[in-house]
C-alpha positions in Angstrom: -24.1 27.5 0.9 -22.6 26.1 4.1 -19.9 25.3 5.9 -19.0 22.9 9.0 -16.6 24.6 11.8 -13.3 23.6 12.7 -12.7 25.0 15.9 -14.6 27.4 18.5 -15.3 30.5 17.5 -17.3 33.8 16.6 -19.3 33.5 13.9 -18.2 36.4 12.2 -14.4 35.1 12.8 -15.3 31.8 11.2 -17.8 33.4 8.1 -14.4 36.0 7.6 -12.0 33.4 7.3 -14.6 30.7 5.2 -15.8 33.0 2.8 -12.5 34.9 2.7 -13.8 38.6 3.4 -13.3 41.8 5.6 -14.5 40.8 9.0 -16.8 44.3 9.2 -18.2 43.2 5.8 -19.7 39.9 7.1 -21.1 41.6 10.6 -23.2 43.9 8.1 -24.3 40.7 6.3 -25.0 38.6 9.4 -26.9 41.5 10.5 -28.9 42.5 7.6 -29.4 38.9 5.9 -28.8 36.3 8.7 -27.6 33.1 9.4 -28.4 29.6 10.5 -26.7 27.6 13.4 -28.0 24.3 13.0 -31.4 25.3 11.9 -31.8 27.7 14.1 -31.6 31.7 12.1 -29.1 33.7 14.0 -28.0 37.7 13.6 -25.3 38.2 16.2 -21.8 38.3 14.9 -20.8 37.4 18.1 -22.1 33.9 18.6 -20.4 31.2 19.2 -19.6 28.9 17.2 -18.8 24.7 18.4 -17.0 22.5 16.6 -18.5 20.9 14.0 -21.4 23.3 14.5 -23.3 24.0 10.2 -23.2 27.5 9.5 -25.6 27.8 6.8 -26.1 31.2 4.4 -28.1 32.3 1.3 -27.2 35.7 0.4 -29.9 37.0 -2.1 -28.8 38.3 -5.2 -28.4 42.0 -5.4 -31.0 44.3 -7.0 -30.9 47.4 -8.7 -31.4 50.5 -6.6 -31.4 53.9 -8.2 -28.2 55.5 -8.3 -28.0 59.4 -7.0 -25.9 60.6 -9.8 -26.6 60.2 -13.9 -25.0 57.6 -15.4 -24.2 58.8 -18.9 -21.2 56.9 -19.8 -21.2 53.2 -21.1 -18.0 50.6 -19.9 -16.6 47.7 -22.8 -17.0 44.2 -21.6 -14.6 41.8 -22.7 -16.3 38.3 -21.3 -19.6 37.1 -20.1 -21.4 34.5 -19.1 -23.2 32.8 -16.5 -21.5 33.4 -13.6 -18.8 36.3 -14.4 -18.0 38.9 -16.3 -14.6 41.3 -17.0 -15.0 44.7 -18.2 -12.5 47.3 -19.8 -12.6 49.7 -16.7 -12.3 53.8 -17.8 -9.9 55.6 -16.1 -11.7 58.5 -13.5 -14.6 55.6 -13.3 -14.5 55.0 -9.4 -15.3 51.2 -8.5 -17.9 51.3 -6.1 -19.9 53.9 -3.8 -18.4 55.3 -0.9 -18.9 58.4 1.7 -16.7 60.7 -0.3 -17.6 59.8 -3.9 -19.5 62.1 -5.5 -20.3 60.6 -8.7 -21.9 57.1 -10.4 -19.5 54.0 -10.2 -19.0 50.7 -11.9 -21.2 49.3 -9.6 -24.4 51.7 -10.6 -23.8 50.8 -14.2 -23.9 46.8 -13.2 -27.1 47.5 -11.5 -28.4 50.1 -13.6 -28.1 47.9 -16.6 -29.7 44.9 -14.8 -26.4 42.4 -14.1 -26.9 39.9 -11.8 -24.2 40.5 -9.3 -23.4 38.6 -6.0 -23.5 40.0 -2.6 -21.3 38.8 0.0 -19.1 41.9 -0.3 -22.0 44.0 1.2 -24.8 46.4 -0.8 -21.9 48.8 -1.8 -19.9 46.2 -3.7 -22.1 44.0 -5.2 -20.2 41.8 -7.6 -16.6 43.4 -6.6 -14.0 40.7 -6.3 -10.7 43.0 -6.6 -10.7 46.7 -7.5 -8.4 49.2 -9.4 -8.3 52.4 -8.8 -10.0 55.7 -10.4 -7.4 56.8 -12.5 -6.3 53.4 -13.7 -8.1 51.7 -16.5 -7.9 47.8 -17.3 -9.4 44.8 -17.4 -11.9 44.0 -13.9 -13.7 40.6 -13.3 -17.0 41.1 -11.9 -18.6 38.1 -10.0 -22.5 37.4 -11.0 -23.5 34.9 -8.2 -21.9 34.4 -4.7 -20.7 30.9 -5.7 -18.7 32.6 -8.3 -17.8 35.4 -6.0 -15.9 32.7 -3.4 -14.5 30.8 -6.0 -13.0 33.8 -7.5 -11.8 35.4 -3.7 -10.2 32.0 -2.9 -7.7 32.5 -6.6 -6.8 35.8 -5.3 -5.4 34.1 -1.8 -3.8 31.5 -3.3 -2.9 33.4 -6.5 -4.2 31.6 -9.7 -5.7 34.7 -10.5 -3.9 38.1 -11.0 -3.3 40.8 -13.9 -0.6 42.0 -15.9 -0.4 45.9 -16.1 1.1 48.7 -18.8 2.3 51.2 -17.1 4.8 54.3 -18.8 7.3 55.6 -16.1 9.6 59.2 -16.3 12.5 57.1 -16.1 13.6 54.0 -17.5 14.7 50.8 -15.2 18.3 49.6 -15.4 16.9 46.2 -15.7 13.9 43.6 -15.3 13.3 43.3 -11.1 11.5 42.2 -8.7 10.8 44.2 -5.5 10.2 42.9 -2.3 9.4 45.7 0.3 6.5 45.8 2.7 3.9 48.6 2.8 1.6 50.8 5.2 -0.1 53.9 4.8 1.7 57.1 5.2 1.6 58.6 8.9 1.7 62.2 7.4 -0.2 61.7 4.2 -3.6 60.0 4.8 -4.2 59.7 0.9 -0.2 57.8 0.1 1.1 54.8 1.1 4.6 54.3 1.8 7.5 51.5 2.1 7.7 50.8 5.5 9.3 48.6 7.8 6.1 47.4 10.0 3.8 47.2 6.6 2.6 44.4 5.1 4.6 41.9 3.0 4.5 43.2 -0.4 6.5 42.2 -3.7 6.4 43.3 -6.9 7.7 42.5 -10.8 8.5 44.3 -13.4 10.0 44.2 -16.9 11.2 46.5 -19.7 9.8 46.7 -22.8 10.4 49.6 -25.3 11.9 53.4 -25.0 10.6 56.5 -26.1 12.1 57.6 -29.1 14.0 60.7 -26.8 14.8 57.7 -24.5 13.7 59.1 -21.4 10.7 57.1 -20.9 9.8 53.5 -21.1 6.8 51.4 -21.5 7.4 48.4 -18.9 5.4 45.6 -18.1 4.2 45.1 -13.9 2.5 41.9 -12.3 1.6 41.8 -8.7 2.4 39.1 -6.0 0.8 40.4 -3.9 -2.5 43.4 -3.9 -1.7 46.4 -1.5 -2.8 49.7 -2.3 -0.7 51.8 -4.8 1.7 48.7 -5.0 2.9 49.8 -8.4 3.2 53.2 -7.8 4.6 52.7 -4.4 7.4 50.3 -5.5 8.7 52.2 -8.6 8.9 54.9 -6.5 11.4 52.7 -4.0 13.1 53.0 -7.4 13.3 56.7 -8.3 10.7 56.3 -11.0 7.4 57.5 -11.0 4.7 56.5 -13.5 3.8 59.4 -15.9 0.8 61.1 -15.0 0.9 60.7 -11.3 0.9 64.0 -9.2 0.3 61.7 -6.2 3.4 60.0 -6.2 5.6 61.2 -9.2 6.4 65.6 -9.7 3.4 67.8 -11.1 4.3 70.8 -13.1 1.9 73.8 -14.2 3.1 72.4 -18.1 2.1 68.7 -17.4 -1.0 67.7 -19.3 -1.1 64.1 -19.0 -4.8 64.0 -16.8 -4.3 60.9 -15.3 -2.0 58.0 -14.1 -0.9 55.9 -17.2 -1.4 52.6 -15.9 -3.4 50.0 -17.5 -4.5 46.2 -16.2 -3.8 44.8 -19.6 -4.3 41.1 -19.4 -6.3 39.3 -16.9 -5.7 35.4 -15.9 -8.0 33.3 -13.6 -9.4 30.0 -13.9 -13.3 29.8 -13.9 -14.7 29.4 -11.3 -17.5 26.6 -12.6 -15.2 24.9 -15.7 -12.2 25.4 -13.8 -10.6 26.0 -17.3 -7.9 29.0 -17.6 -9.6 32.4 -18.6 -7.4 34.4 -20.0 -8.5 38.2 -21.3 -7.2 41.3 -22.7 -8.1 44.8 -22.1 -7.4 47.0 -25.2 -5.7 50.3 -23.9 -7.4 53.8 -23.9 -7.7 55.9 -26.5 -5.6 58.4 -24.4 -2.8 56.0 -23.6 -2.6 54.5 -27.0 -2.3 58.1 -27.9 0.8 58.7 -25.5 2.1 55.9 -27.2 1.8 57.2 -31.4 3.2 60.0 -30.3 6.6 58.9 -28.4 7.5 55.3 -29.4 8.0 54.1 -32.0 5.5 52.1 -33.9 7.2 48.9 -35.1 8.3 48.5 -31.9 5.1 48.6 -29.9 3.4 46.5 -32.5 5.7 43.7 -31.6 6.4 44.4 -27.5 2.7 44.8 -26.2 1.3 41.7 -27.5 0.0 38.9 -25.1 2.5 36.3 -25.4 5.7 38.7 -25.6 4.6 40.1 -22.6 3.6 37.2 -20.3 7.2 35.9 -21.8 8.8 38.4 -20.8 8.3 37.4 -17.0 10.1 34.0 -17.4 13.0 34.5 -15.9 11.5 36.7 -13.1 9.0 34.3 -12.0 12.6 32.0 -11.6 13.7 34.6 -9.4 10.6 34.4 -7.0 10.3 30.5 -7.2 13.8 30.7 -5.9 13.3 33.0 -3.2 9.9 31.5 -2.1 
């Protein structure tokens, strides 16, 4: 693949900004793989780059490399082919390796079973476009080539791509909202993230869908403008509610026995990235959150509220509300 620049700069600048990644992402790929300048093979992020200068790159696919840690556990996926694929993530399934995770990942069952994954997002995320994260379950699109990979980064800028997510909250909302309130990371807890006024832009939807039969939870509905961490969890809590489950952001009491956030990615959209045709894909919820659900709502109504259609409906007249304000 290539690309022709626009205006001087550093190569690393100009890859971060063509190939829409993490600027410390494509120094460890220039590094480690290399580029070329007009024919000529160049590893130094910091050369400069002319106008109309070729940058030139041909990142190898990934292969597998034995995972530390057993991978004894096997992951649903929902769509294949050539060039992607999107799997029903497990909640406690981290997405891909890092320092502090102890444990196998979605990414050592991609390799470990032999996927052929892109690599432009470095050795550690091979075939990670967007993530979710370890408690959260849902539907994840992996990219199989780097032409994929791009196509598929580019939809989340420009938002043709993005998911619709369950989610069961402590408290239920007074109406269908949107929430527009910019985040950062906490300065006093490393691990949160917090509404603050120097963060980044962030906004938020969400809709009602059906009370617990005591009333004093509610399944809603939540899609994402925008992809900050905790975003879900962050906003509802702008709104006094918490999502059940979460000792992170919501209350934890020696009597709670809900293991995990109950937040689910249940429908994903994109358009693919060869056909161009809409993809559209839905991630059947856990055992343990349709569980939640049998137990305190009521049946009829679930049957009818968490379908496809009634949900993406539901967001008509919100999207109207951010068309207006955009």
């Amino acid at each position: 693949m290539e690309f022709t620049c626009k205006e001087a700069n550093r190569l690393d600048t100009a890859m971060s900004e063509a190939l829409n990644l993490p600027r410390n992402q494509v120094e460890k790929l220039i590094k480690t793989i290399g580029v070329t300048i007009n024919g000529k093979v160049v590893i130094k992020s910091s050369t400069k780059l002319n106008v109309g200068e070729c940058v030139t790159y041909d990142f190898a696919q990934a292969v597998e490399i034995p995972s530390a840690y057993a991978i004894n556990f096997d992951i649903d996926i929902l769509y294949e082919d050539d060039d992607l694929l999107v799997v029903n993530k497990p909640p406690f399934l981290t997405v891909h390796p890092a320092p502090s995770v102890k444990e196998a990942t979605l990414v050592d069952w991609l390799k470990h079973k032999g996927i052929s994954l892109s690599t432009i997002s470095g050795e550690e995320r091979h075939g990670i476009v967007h993530r979710i994260d370890r408690e959260t379950s849902g539907a994840l699109v992996i990219a199989k080539n780097n032409e994929a990979h791009y196509a598929l980064s580019k939809q989340l800028e420009d938002k043709s791509m993005g998911r619709y997510y369950l989610a069961l909250i402590d408290l239920p909302l007074k109406e269908d909202m949107v929430v527009d309130l910019p985040i950062a990371r906490n300065p006093n807890h490393r691990l949160k993230m917090s509404v603050l006024k120097e963060g980044r832009a962030a906004k938020s939807a969400f809709c009602k869908l059906a009370l617990s039969n005591d009333k004093k939870q509610e399944l809603i509905a939540a899609k994402l403008f925008t992809g900050r961490t905790h975003q879900i969890r962050v906003h509802l809590g702008a709104l006094s509610r918490h999502i059940v489950g979460d000792s992170l952001y919501g209350f934890k009491s020696q009597n709670d026995t809900i293991p995990r956030v109950m937040l689910h990615a249940y429908i994903l959209y994109l358009k693919h990235p060869r056909t161009g045709q809409m993809l559209q894909v839905n991630a059947p919820l856990m055992d343990d959150f349709k569980a939640y659900l049998v137990k305190k709502f009521d049946k009829e109504q679930l049957h009818e509220k968490i379908t496809c259609d009634c949900i993406i409906n539901s967001f008509d007249t919100v999207n109207d509300w951010v068309r207006k304000d955009t």
